[in-house]
N, C-alpha and C positions, 0 to 999 in steps of 0.2 A: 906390906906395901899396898898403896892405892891400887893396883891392879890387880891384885888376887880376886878381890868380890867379882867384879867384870868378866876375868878370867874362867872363875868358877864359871858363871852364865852362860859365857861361849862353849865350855864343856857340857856344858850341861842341854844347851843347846842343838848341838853338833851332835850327842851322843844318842838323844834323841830324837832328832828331825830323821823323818823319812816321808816318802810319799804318801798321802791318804789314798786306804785301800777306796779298791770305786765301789766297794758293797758300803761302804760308810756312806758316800755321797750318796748313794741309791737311796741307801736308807732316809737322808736328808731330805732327798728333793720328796720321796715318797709322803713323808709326814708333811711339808708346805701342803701338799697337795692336796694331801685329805682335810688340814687344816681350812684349803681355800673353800674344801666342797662341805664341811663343817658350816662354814661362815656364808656359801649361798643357800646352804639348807634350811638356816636357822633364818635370814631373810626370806624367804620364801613362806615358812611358818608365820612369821610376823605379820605379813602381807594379809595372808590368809584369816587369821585370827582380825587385823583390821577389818578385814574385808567380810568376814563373818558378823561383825558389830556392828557396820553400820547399814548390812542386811534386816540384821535381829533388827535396828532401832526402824527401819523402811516398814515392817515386818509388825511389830509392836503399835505403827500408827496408823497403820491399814487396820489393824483388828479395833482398836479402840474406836477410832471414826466410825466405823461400823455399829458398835456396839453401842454406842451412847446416838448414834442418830436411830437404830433401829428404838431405844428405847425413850428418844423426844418424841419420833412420831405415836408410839405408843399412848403417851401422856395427851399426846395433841387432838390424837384422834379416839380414844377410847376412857373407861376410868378402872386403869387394873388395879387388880389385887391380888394377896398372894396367902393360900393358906396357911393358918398359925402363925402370921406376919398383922399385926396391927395395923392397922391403914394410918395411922400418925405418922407410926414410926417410920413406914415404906415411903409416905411421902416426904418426909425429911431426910431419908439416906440416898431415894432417888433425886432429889433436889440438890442436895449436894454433890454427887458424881457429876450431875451436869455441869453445876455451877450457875453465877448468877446470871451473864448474858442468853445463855441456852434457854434457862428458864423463863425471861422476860420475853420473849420469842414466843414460847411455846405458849405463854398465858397470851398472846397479841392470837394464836388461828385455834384454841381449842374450839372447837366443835358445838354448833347447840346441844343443848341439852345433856351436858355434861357438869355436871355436880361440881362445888369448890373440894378441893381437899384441903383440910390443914393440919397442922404440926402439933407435935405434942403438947404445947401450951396453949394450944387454941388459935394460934397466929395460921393464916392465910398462905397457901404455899402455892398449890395452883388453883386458878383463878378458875370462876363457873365459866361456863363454855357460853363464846356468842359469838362467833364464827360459823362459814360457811367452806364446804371446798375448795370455791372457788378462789378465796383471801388464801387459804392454807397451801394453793399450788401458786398465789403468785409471791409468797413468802417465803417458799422454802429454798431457792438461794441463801439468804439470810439465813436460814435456819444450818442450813449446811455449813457455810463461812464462820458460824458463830460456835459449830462443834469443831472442826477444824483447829478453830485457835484456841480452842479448849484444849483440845487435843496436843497441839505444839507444847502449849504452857504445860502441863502436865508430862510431857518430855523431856522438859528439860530437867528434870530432875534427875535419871541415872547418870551418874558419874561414866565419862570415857574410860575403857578399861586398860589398864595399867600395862604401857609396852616396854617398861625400864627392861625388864630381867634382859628380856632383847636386844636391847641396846649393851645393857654389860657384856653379856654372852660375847659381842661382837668387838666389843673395846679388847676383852681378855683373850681373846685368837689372834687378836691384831698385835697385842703384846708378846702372845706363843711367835706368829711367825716373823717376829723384828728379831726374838732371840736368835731362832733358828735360822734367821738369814745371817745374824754373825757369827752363828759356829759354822754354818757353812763356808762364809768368805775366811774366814780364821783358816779353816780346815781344806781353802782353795788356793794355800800361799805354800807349794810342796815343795822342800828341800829333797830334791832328788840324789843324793850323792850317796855312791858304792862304800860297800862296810869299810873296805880300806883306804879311800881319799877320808872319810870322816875319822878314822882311827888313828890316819895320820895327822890330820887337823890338831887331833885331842891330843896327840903326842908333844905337836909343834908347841899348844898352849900350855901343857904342863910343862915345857920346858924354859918358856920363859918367866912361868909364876915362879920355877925354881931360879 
């Protein structure tokens, strides 16, 4: 008959419904809970690691502005050298770091009596010195503005660093605690009934499968 399968069901139902012990719920609500402090924890790091990066990058353009205007004023105002370093070679790797504008700056205040240097091939890198102090401090805005955006441009180049894992981390807690809130609500729907209203239930239905 059409009614056996159903009937089964209701037995089977019936014979197993009781109320959920509250160590199980305990247990449930325990695990959202850690899951939630999981999922501020892991925000929290995120933040931090953000927040570490664009320190580094703050960090990164503090040092190089420094470094490359300590070493245009170098060029502006003196003619170094560096031992066991070729002076071609030093002026073409220092001309390079600068780059081009830095360099046009720095040829506009070097200093009387400062020598040309030039580059491996014989080409002109910085210019003889015809400058006086005086030009050299009312340039050096410029000279500053001009490392600066050397500076920027030469930043942009490291890659942002990669916040996915963070984001999955936080996708996959969000899918643990969707579970766990329907074994909960599943396991908050409690048939309370004594061994013997259910025994009799299963009685009543196996006597009408028969």
């Amino acid at each position: 008959m059409r009614m056996w399968p159903i009937a089964g069901v209701l037995t089977f139902a019936l014979l197993t419904a009781c109320a959920t012990p509250p160590e199980i719920k305990q247990a449930l609500a325990a695990k959202d809970q850690a899951y939630a402090e999981n999922e501020r924890l892991m925000q929290q790091y995120r933040e931090l690691v953000s927040n570490i990066t664009t320190r580094h990058l703050q960090w990164y353009r503090y040092v190089q502005t420094r470094l490359k205007l300590d070493l245009a004023l170098q060029w502006a105002t003196t003619n170094p050298r560096v031992a066991d370093v070729p002076e071609a070679a030093m002026a073409e790797d220092d001309a390079a770091e600068l780059g081009p504008d830095v360099l046009r700056v720095i040829n506009m205040i070097r200093l009387k009596s400062l020598p040309e240097r030039k580059g491996q091939t014989g080409q002109p890198v910085f210019a003889a010195g015809s400058g006086d102090m005086s030009n050299l401090v009312q340039q050096l805005p410029e000279l500053i503005a001009q490392v600066e955006r050397r500076v920027s441009t030469d930043a942009k180049a490291p890659q942002a660093v990669d916040l996915t894992a963070f984001d999955h981390y936080r996708t996959n807690v969000d899918v643990l605690r969707r579970i766990n809130g329907l074994i909960k609500q599943y396991l908050d729907i409690d048939v309370t009934l004594s061994q013997t209203e259910t025994q009799s239930l299963a009685d009543a239905i196996r006597t009408v499968r028969r």
